[in-house]
C-alpha positions as CSV (number, residue, x, y, z in Angstrom):
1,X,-41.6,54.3,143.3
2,X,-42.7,55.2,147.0
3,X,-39.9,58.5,146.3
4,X,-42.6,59.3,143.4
5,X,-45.8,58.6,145.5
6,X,-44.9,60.8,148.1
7,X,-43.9,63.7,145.7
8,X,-47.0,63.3,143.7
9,X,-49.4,63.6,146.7
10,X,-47.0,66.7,148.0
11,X,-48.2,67.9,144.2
12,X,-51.9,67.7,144.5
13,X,-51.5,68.9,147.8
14,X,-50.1,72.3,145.9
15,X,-53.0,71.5,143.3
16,X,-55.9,71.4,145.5
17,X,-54.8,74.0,147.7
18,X,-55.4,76.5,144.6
19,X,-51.5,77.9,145.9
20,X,-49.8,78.8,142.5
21,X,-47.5,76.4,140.5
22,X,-44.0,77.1,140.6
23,X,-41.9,76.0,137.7
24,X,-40.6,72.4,138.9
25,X,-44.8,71.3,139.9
26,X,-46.0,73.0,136.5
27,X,-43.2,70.3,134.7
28,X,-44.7,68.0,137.2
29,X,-48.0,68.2,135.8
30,X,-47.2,68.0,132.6
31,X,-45.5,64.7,133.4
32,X,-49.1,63.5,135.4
33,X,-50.8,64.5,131.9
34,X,-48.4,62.6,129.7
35,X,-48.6,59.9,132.3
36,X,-52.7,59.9,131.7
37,X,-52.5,60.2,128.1
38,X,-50.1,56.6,128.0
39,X,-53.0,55.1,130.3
40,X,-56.0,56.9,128.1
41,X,-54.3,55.6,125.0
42,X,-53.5,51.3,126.4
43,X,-56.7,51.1,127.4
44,X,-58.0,52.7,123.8
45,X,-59.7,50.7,121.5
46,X,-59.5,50.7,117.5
47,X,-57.7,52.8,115.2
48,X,-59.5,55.8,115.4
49,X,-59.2,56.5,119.0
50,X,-56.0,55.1,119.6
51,X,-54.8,57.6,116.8
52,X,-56.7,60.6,118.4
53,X,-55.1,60.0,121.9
54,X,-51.5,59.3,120.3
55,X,-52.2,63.3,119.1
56,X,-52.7,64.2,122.5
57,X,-49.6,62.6,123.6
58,X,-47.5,64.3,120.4
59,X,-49.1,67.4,121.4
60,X,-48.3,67.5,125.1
61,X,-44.9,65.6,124.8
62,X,-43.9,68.3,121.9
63,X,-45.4,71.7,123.8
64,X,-43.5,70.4,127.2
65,X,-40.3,69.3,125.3
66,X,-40.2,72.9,123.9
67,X,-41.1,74.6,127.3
68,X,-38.1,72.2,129.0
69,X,-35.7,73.3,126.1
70,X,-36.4,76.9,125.5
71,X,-37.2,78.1,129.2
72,X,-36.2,75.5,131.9
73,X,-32.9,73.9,130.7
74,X,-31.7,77.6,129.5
75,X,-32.1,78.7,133.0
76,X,-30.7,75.8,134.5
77,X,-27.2,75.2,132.5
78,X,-26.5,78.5,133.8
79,X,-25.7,76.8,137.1
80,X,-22.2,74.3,136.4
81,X,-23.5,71.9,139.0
82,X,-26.8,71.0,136.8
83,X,-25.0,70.9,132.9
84,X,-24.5,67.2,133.1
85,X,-28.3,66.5,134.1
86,X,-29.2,69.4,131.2
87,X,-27.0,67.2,128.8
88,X,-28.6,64.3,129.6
89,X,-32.3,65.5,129.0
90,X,-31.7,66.8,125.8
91,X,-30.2,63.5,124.5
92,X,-33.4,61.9,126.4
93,X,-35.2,64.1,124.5
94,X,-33.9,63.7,120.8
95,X,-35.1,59.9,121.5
96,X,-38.6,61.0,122.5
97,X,-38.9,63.1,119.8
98,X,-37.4,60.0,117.3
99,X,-40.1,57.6,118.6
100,X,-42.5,60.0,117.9
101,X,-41.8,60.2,115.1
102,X,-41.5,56.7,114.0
103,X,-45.3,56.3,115.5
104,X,-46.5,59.1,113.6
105,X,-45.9,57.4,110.7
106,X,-47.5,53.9,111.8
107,X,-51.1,52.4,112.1
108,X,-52.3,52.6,116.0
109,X,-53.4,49.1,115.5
110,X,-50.4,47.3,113.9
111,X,-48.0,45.1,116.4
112,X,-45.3,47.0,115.3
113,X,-46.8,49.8,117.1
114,X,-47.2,48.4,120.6
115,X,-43.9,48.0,120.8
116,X,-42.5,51.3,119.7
117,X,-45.5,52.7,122.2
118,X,-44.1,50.1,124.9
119,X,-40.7,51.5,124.4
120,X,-41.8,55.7,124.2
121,X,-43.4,55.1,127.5
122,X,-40.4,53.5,129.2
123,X,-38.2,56.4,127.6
124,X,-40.7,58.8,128.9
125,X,-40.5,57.1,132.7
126,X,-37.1,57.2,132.5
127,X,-37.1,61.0,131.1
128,X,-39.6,61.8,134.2
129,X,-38.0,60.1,137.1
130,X,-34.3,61.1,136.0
131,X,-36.3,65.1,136.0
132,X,-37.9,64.4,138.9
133,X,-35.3,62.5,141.4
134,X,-32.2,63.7,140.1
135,X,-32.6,67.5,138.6
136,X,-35.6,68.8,140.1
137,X,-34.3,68.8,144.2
138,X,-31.0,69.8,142.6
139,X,-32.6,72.5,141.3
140,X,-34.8,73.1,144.3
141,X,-31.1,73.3,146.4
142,X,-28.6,75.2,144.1
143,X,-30.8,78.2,141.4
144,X,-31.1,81.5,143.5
145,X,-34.7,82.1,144.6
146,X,-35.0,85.4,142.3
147,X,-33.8,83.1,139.1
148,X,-36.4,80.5,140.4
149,X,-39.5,82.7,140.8
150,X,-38.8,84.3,137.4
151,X,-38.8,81.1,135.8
152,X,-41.9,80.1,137.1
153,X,-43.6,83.1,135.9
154,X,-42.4,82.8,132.6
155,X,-43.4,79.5,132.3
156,X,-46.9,79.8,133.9
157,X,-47.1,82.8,131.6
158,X,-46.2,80.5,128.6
159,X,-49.3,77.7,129.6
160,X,-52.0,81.1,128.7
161,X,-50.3,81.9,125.2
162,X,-50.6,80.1,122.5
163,X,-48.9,76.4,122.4
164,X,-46.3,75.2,120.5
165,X,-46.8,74.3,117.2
166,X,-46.1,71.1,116.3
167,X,-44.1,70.3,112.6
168,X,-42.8,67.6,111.1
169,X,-39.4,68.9,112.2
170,X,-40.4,69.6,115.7
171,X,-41.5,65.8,116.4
């Protein structure tokens, strides 16, 4: 937990200091959003608005999901060191994207629901601070500076075009 704090005030350091994003603080910040969204959506009340800010979490869970698998993990499996961590969040994600799933078809205000949003969010924290702790500084260390500043173009590129669509396949 203090590991986290410390990273996520060196993160709106980068923020506020305008300096750009590279790849592993743009995923960062898409975590911090996700992170907002579970807050936005416990302290939500009735069906209506818990159902609108569950849509904001599909959406930003689903558009990050595809940035991580079609930009970020493709870059890094192409260092040995990192394809068991790259392994490991794809699995993390195919349960992510099940749970989604599974809510999508629920009402926000049923019991059954809670849980299943209980249990997203601790799949979610796990998903973040296995990303964070574990693949991020070993990414930091091991990809070559040229691979890293590319990837953080191409993802910072990806934020201004259009966003992922989400399907009934995709989530």
């Amino acid at each position: 937990m203090i590991k986290q704090s410390i990273q996520r005030l060196g993160f709106l350091f980068r923020k506020l200091t305008q300096r750009k994003l590279d790849v592993l603080d743009q995923l960062e910040e898409d975590h911090i959003r996700v992170e907002m969204l579970f807050l936005q959506w416990r302290i939500a009340r009735g069906e209506v608005r818990k159902r609108q800010v569950f849509d904001q979490i599909k959406r930003a869970l689903v558009a990050h999901m595809h940035k991580e698998q079609s930009m970020f993990y493709p870059a890094c499996s192409k260092i040995g060191a990192l394809k068991p961590l790259i392994a490991e969040g794809f699995e993390e994600h195919r349960a992510i994207k099940l749970l989604v799933k599974e809510i999508s078809d629920l009402s926000m205000t049923a019991e059954r629901t809670e849980y299943k949003m209980r249990t997203l969010l601790k799949e979610v924290e796990h998903h973040v601070n296995d990303e964070e702790n574990d693949l991020f500084p070993q990414v930091r260390k091991l990809m070559k500076k040229g691979q890293f500043n590319k990837l953080s173009r191409e993802i910072r590129a990806s934020r201004v075009s259009k966003p992922a669509k989400t399907t009934k396949t995709a989530a």
